[in-house]
RORODO-93344 format. One record per atom (N, C-alpha, C, CB): residue number from 1; residue in one letter; atom name; x, y negated, z. Coordinates in pm, whole numbers, plus 50000, padded with zeros to 5 digits. Glycine has a CB too. Example, Ala and Ser with C-alpha at 12.3 -4.5 7.8 and 13.67 -1.06 7.14 Angstrom:
BEGIN
+------+------+------+-------+-------+-------+
| resi | resn | name |    px |    py |    pz |
+------+------+------+-------+-------+-------+
|    1 |    A |    N | 51319 | 50569 | 50780 |
|    1 |    A |   CA | 51230 | 50450 | 50780 |
|    1 |    A |    C | 51320 | 50330 | 50780 |
|    1 |    A |   CB | 51131 | 50447 | 50905 |
|    2 |    S |    N | 51285 | 50225 | 50708 |
|    2 |    S |   CA | 51367 | 50106 | 50714 |
|    2 |    S |    C | 51290 | 49997 | 50787 |
|    2 |    S |   CB | 51408 | 50060 | 50572 |
+------+------+------+-------+-------+-------+
This chain:
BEGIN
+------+------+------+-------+-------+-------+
| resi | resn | name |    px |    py |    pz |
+------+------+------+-------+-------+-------+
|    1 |    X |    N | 52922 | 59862 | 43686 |
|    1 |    X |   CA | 52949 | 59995 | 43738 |
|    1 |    X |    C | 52996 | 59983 | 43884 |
|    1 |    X |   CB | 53056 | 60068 | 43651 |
|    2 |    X |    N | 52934 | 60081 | 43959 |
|    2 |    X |   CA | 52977 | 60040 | 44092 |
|    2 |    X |    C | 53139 | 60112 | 44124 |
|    2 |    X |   CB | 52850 | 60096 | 44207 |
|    3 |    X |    N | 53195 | 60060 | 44242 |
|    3 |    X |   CA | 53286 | 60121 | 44298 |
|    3 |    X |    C | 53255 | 60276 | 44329 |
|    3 |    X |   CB | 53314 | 60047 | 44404 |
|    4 |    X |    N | 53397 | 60339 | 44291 |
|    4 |    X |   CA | 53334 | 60533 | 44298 |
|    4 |    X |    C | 53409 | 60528 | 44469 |
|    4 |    X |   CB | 53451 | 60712 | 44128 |
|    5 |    X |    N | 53320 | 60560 | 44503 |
|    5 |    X |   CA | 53306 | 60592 | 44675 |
|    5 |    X |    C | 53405 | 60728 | 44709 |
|    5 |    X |   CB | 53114 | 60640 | 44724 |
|    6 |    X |    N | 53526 | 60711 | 44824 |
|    6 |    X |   CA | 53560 | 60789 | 44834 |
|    6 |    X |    C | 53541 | 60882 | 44956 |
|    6 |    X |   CB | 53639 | 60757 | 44802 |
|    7 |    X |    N | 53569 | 61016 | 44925 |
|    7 |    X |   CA | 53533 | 61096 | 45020 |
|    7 |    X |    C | 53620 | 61161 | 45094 |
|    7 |    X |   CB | 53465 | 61170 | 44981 |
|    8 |    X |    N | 53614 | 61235 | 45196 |
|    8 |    X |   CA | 53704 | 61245 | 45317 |
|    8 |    X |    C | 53652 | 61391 | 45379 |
|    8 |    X |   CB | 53685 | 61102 | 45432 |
|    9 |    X |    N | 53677 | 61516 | 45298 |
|    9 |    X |   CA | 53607 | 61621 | 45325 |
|    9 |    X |    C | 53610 | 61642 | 45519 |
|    9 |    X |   CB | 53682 | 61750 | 45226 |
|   10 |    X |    N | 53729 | 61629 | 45535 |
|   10 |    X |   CA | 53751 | 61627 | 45711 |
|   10 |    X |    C | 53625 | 61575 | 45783 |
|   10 |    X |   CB | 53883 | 61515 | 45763 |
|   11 |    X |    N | 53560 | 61522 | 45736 |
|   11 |    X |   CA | 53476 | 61398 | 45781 |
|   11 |    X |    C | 53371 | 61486 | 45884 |
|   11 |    X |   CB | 53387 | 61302 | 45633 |
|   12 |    X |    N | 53325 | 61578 | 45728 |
|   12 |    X |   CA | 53231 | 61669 | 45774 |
|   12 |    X |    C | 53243 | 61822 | 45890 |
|   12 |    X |   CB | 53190 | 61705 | 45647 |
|   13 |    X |    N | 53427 | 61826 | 45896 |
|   13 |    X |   CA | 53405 | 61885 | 46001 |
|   13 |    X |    C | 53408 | 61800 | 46170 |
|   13 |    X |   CB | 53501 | 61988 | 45979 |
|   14 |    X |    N | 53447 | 61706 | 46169 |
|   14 |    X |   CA | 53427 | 61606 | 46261 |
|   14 |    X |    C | 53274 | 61550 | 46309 |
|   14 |    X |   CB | 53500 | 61504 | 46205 |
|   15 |    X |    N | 53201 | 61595 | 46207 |
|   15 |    X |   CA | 53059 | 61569 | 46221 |
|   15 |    X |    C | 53004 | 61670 | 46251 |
|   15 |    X |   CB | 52995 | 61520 | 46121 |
|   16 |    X |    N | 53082 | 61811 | 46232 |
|   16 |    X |   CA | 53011 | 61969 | 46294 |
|   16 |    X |    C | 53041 | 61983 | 46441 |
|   16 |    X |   CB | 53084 | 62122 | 46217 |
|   17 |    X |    N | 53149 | 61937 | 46475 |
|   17 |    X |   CA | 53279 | 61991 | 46549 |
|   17 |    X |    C | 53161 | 61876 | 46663 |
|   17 |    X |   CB | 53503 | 61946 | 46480 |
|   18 |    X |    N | 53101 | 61756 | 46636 |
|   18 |    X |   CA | 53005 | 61666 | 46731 |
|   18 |    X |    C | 52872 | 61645 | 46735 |
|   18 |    X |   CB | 53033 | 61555 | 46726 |
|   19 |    X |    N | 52816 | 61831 | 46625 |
|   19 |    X |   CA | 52677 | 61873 | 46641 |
|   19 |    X |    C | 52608 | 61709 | 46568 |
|   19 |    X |   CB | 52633 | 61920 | 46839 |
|   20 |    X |    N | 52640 | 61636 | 46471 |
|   20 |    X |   CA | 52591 | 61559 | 46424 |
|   20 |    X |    C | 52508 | 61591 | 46337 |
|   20 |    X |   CB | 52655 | 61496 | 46397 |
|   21 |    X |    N | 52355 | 61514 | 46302 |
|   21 |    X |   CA | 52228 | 61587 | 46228 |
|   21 |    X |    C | 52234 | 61758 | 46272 |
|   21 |    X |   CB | 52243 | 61567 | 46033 |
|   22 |    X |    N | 52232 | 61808 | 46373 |
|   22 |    X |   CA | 52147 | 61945 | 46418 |
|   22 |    X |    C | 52122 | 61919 | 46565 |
|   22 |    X |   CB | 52238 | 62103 | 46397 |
|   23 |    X |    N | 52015 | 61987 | 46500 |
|   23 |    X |   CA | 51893 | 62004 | 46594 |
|   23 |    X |    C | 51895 | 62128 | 46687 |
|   23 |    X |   CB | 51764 | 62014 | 46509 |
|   24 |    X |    N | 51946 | 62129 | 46817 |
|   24 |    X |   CA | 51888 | 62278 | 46871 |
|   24 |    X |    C | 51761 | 62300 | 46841 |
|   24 |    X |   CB | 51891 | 62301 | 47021 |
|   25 |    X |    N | 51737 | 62425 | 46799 |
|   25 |    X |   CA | 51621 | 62501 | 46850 |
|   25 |    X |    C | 51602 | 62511 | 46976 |
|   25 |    X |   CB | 51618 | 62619 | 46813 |
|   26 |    X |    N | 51471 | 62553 | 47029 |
|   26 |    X |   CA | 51465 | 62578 | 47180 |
|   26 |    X |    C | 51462 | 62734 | 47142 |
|   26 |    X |   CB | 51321 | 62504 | 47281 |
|   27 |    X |    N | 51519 | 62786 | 47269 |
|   27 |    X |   CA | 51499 | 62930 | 47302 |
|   27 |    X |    C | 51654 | 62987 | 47289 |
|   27 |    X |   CB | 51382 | 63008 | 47192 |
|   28 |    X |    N | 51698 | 62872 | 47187 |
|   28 |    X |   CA | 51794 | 62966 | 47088 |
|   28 |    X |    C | 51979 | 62911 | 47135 |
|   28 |    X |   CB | 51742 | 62915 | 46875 |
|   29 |    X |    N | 51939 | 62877 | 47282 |
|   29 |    X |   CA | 52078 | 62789 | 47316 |
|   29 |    X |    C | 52137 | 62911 | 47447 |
|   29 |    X |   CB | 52033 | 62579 | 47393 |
|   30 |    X |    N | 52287 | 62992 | 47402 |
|   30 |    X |   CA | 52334 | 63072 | 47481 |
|   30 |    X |    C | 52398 | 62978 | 47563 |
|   30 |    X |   CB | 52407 | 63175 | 47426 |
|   31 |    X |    N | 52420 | 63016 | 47693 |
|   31 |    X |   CA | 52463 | 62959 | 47833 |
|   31 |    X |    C | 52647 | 62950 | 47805 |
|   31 |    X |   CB | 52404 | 63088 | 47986 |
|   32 |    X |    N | 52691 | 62896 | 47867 |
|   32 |    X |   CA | 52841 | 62859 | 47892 |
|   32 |    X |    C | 52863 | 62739 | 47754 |
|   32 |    X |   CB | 52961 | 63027 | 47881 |
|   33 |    X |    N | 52996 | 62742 | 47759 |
|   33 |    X |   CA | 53103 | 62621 | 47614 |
|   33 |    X |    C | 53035 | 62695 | 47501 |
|   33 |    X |   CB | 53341 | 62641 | 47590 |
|   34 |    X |    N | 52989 | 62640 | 47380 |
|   34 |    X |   CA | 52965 | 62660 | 47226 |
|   34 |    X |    C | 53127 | 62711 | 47206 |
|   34 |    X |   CB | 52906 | 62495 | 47123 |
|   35 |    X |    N | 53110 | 62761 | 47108 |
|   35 |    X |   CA | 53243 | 62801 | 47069 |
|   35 |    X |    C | 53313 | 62687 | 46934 |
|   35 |    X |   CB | 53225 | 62976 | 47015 |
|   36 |    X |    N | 53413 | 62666 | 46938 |
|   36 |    X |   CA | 53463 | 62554 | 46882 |
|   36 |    X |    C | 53425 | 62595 | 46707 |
|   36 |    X |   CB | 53640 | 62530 | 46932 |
|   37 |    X |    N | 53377 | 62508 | 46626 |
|   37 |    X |   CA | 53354 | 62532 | 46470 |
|   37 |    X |    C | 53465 | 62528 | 46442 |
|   37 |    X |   CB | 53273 | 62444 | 46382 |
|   38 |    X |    N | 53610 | 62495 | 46451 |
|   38 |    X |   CA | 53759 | 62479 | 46340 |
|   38 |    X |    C | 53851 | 62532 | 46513 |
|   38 |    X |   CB | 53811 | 62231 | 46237 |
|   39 |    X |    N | 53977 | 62608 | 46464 |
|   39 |    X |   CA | 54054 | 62595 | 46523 |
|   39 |    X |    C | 54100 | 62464 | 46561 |
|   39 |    X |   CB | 54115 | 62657 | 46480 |
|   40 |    X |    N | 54157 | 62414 | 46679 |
|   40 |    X |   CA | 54241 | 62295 | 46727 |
|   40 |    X |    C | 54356 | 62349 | 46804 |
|   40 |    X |   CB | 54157 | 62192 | 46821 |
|   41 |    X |    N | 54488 | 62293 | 46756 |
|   41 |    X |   CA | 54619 | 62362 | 46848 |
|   41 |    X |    C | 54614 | 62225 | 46953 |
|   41 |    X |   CB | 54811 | 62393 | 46740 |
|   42 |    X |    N | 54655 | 62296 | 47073 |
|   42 |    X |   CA | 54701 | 62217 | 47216 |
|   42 |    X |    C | 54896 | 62178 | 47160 |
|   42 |    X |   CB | 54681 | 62370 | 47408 |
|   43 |    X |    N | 54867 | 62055 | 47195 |
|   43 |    X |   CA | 55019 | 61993 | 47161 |
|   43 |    X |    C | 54994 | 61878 | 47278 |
|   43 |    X |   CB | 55054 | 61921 | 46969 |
|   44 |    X |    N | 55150 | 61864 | 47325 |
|   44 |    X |   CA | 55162 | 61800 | 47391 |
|   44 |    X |    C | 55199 | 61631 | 47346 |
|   44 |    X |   CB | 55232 | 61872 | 47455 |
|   45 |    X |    N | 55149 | 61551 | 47430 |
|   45 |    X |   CA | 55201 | 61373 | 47366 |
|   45 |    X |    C | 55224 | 61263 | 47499 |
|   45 |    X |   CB | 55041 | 61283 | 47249 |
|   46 |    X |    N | 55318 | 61181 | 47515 |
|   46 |    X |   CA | 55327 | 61097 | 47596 |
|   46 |    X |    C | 55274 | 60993 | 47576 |
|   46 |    X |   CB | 55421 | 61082 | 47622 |
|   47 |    X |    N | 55231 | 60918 | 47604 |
|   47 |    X |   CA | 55143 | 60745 | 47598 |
|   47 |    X |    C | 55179 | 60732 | 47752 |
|   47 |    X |   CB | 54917 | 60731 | 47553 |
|   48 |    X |    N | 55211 | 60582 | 47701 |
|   48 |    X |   CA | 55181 | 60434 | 47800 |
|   48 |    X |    C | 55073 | 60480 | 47856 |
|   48 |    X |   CB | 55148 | 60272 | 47724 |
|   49 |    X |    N | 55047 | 60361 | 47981 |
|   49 |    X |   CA | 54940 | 60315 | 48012 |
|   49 |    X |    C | 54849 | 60267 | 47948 |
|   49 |    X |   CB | 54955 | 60259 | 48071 |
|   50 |    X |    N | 54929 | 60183 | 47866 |
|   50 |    X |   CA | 54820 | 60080 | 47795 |
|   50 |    X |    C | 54771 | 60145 | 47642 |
|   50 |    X |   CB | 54904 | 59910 | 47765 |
|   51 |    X |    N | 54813 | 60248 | 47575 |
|   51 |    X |   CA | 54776 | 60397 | 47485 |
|   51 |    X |    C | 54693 | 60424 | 47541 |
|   51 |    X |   CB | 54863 | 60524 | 47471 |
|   52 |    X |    N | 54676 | 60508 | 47695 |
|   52 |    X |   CA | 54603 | 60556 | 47729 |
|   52 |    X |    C | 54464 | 60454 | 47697 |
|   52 |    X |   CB | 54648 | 60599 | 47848 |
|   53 |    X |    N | 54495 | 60376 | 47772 |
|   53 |    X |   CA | 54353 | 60297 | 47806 |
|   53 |    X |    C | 54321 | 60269 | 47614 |
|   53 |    X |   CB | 54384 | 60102 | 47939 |
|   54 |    X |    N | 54345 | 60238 | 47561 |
|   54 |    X |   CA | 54293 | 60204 | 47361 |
|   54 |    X |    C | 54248 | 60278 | 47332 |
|   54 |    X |   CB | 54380 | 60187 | 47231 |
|   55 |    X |    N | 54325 | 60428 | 47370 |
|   55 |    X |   CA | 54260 | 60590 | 47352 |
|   55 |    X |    C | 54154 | 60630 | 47388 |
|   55 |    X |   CB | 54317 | 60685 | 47407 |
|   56 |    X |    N | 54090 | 60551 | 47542 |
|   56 |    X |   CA | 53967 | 60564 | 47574 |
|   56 |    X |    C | 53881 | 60492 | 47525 |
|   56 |    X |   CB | 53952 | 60560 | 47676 |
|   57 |    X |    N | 53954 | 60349 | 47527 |
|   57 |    X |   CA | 53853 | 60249 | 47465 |
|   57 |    X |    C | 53764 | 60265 | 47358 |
|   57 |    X |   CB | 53913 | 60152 | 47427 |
|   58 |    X |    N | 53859 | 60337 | 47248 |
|   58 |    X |   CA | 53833 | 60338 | 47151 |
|   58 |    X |    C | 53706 | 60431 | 47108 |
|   58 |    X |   CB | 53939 | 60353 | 47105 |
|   59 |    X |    N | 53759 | 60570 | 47192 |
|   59 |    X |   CA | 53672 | 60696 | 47199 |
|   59 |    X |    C | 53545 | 60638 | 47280 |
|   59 |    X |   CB | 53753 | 60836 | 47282 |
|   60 |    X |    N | 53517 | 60552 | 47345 |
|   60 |    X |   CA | 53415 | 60493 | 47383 |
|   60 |    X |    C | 53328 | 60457 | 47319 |
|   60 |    X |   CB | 53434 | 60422 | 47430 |
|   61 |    X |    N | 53348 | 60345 | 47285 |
|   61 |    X |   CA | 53341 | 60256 | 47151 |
|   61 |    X |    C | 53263 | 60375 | 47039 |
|   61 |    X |   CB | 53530 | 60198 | 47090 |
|   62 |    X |    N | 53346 | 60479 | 47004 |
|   62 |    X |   CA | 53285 | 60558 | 46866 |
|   62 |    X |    C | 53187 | 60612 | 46880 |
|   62 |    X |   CB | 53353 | 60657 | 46805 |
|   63 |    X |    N | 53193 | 60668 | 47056 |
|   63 |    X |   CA | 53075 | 60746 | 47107 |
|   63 |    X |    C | 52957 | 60708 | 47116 |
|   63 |    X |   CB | 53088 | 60783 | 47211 |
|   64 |    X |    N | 52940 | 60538 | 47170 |
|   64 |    X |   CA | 52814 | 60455 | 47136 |
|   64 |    X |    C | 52755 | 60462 | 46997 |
|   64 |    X |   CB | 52843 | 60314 | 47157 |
|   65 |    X |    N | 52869 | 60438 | 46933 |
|   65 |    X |   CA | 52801 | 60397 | 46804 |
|   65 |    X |    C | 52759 | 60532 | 46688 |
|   65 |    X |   CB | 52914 | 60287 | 46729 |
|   66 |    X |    N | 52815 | 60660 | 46764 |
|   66 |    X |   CA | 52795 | 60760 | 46687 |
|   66 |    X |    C | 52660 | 60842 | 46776 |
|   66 |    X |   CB | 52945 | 60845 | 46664 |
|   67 |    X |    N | 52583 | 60797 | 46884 |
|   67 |    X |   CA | 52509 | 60847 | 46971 |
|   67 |    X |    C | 52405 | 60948 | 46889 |
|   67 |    X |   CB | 52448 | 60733 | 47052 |
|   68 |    X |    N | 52410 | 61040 | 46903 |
|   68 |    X |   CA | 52416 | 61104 | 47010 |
|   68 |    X |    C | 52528 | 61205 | 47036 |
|   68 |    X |   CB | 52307 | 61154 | 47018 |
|   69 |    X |    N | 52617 | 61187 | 46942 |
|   69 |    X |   CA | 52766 | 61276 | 46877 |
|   69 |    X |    C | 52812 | 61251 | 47000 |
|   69 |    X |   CB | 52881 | 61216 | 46728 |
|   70 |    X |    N | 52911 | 61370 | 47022 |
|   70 |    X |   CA | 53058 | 61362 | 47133 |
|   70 |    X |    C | 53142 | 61372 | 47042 |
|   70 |    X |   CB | 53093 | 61485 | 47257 |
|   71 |    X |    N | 53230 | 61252 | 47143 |
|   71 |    X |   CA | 53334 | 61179 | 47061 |
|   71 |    X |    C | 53460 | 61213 | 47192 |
|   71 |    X |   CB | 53285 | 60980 | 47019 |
|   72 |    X |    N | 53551 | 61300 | 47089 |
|   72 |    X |   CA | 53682 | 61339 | 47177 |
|   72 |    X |    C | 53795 | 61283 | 47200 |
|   72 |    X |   CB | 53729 | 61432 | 47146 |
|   73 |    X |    N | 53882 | 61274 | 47270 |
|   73 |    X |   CA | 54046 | 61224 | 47234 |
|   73 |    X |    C | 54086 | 61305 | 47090 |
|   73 |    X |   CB | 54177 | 61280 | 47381 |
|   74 |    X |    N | 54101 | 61410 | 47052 |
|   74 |    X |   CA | 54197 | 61480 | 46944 |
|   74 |    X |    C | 54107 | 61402 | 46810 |
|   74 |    X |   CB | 54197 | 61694 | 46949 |
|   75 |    X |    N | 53976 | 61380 | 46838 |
|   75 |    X |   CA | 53921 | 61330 | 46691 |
|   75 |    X |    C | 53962 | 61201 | 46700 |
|   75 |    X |   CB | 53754 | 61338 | 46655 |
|   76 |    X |    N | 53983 | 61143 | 46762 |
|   76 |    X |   CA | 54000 | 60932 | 46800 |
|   76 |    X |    C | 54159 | 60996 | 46747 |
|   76 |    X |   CB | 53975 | 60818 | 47052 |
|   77 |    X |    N | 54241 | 61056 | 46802 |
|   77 |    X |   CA | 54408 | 61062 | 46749 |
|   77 |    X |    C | 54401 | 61126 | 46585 |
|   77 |    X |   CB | 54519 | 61193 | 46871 |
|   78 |    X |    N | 54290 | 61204 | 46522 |
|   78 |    X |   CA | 54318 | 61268 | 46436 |
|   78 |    X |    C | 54241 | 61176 | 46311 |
|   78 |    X |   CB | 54283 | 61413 | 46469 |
|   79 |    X |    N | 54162 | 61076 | 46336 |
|   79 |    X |   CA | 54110 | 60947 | 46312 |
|   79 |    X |    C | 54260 | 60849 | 46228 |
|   79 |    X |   CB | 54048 | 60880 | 46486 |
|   80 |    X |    N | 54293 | 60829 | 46388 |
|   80 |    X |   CA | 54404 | 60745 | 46381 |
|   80 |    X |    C | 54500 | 60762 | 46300 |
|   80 |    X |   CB | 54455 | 60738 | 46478 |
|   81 |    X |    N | 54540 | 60912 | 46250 |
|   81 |    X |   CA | 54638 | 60973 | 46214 |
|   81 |    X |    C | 54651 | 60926 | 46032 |
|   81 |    X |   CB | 54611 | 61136 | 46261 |
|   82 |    X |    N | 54540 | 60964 | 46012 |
|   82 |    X |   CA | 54485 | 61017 | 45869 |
|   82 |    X |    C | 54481 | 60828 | 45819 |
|   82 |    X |   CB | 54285 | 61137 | 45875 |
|   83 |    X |    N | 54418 | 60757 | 45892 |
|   83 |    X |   CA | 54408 | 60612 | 45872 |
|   83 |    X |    C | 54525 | 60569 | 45817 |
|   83 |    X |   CB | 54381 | 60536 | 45991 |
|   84 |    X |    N | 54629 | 60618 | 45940 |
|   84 |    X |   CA | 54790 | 60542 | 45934 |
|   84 |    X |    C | 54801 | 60621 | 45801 |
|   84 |    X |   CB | 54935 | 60581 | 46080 |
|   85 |    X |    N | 54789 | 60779 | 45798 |
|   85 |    X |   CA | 54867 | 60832 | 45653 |
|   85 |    X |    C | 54796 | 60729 | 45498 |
|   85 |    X |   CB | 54813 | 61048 | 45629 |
|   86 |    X |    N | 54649 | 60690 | 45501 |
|   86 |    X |   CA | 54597 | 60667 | 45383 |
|   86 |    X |    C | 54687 | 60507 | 45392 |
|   86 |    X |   CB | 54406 | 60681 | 45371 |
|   87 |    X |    N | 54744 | 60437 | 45459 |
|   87 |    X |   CA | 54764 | 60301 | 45490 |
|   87 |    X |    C | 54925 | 60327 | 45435 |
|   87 |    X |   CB | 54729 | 60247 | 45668 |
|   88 |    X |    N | 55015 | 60445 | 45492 |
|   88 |    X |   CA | 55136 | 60489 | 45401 |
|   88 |    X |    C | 55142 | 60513 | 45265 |
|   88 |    X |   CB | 55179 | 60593 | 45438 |
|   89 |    X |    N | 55027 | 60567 | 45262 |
|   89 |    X |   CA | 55023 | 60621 | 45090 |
|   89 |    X |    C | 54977 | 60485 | 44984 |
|   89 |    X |   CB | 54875 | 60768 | 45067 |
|   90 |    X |    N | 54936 | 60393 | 45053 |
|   90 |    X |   CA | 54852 | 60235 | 44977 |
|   90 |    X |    C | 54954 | 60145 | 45009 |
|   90 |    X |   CB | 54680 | 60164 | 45055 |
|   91 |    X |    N | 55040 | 60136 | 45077 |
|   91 |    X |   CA | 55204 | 60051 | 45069 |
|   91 |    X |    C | 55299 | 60076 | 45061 |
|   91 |    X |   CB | 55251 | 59991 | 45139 |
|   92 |    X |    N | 55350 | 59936 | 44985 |
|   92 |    X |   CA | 55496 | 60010 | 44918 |
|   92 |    X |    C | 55599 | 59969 | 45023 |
|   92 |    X |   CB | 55554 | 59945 | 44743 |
|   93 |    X |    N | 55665 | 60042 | 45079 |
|   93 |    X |   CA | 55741 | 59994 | 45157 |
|   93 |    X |    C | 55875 | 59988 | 45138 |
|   93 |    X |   CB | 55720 | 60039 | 45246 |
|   94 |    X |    N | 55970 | 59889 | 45215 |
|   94 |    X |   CA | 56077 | 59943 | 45131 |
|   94 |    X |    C | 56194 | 60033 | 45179 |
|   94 |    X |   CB | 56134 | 59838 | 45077 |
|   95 |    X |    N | 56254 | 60030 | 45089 |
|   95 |    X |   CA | 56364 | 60164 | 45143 |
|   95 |    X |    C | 56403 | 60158 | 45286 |
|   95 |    X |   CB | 56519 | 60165 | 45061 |
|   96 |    X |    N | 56448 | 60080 | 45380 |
|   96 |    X |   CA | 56447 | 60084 | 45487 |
|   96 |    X |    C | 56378 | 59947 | 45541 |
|   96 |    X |   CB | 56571 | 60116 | 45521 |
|   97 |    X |    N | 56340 | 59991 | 45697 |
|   97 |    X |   CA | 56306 | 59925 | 45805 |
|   97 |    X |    C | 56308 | 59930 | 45934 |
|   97 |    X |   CB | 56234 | 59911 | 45797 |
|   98 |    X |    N | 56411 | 59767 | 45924 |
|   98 |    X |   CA | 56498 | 59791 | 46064 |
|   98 |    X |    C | 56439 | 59794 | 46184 |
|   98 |    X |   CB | 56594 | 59696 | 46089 |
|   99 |    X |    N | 56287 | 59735 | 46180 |
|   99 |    X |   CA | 56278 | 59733 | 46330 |
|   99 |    X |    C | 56109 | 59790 | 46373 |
|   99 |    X |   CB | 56314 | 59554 | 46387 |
|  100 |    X |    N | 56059 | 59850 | 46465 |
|  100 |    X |   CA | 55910 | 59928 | 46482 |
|  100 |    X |    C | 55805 | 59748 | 46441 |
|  100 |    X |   CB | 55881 | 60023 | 46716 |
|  101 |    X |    N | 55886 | 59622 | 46473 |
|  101 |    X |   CA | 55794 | 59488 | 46440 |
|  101 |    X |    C | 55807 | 59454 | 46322 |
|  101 |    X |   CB | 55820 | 59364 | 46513 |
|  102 |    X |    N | 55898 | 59523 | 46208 |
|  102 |    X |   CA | 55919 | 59470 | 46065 |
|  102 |    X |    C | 55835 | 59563 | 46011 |
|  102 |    X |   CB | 56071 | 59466 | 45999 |
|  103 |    X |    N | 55804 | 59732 | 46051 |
|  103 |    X |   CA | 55704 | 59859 | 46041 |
|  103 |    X |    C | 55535 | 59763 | 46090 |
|  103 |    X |   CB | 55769 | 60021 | 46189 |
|  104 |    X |    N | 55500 | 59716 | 46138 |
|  104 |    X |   CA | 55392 | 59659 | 46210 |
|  104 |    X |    C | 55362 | 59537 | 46103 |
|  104 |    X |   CB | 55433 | 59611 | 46376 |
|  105 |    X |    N | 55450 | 59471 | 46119 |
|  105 |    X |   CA | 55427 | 59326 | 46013 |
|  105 |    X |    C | 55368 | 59390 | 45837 |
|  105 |    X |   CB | 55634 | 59222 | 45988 |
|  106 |    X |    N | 55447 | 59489 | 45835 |
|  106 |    X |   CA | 55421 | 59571 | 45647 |
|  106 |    X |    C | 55289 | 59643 | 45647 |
|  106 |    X |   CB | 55556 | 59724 | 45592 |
|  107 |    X |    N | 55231 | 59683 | 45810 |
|  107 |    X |   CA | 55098 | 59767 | 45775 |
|  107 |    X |    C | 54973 | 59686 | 45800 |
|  107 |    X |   CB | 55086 | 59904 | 45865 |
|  108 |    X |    N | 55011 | 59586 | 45910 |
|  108 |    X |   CA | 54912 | 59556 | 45893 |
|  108 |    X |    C | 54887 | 59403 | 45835 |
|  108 |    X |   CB | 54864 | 59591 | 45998 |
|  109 |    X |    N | 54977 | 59382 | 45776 |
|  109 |    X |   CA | 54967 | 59265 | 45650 |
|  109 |    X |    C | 54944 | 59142 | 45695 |
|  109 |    X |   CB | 54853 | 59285 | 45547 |
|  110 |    X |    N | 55048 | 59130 | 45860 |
|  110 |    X |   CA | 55038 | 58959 | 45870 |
|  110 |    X |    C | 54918 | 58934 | 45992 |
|  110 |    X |   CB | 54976 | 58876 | 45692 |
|  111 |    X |    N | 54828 | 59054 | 45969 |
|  111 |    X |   CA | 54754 | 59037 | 46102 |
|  111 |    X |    C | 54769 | 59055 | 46272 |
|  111 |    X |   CB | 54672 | 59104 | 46079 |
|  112 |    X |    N | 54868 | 59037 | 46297 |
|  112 |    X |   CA | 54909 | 59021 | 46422 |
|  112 |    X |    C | 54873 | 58909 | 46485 |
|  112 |    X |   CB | 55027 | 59031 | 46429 |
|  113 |    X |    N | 54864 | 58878 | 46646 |
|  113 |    X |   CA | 54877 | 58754 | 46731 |
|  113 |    X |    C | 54978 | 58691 | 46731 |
|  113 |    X |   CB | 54862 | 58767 | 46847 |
|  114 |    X |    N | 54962 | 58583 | 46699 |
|  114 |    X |   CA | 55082 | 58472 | 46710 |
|  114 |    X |    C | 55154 | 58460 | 46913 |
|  114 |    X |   CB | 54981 | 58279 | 46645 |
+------+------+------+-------+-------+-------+
């Protein structure tokens, strides 16, 4: 029996929201911004330098490989988000942790640079 595959309804608005599988029609494309498929609230966030630059990297990176999709900052952070939450909800952590490198060592299981 195979593994039951899980699904990620969000997925599919991330795949609307970057016109993924549709096709314009010709004739049928009004002039100015499309209007957004889901509400998105404007919130403000500070990052590093070096955030910034992973943030692009990354959104780079997805945009190649999702071609011909546009690939945004809020989907690369809202990506990120949902990852970290499914990665909270799959470890047990324990009642406290003292330090953001003892939080790092528990998620990502030892895979760090020496």
């Amino acid at each position: 029996m195979a593994p039951k595959k899980r699904t990620f309804p969000w997925t599919e608005l991330y795949n609307l929201e970057s016109q993924l599988g549709q096709r314009p029609l010709p004739g049928l494309r009004r002039r100015g911004r499309p209007p957004r498929p889901f509400t998105r609230e404007r919130v403000q966030l500070m990052m590093t330098d070096e955030e910034q630059r992973i943030l692009k990297r990354i959104r780079n990176m997805l945009e190649e490989m999702l071609d011909p999709a546009k690939v945004n900052r809020s989907q690369v952070n809202g990506l990120a988000l949902r990852l970290l939450a499914m990665r909270l909800e799959d470890t047990t952590l324990p009642d406290s942790v003292e330090s953001w490198s003892q939080l790092m060592e528990l998620l990502a299981g030892g895979e760090g640079k020496e």
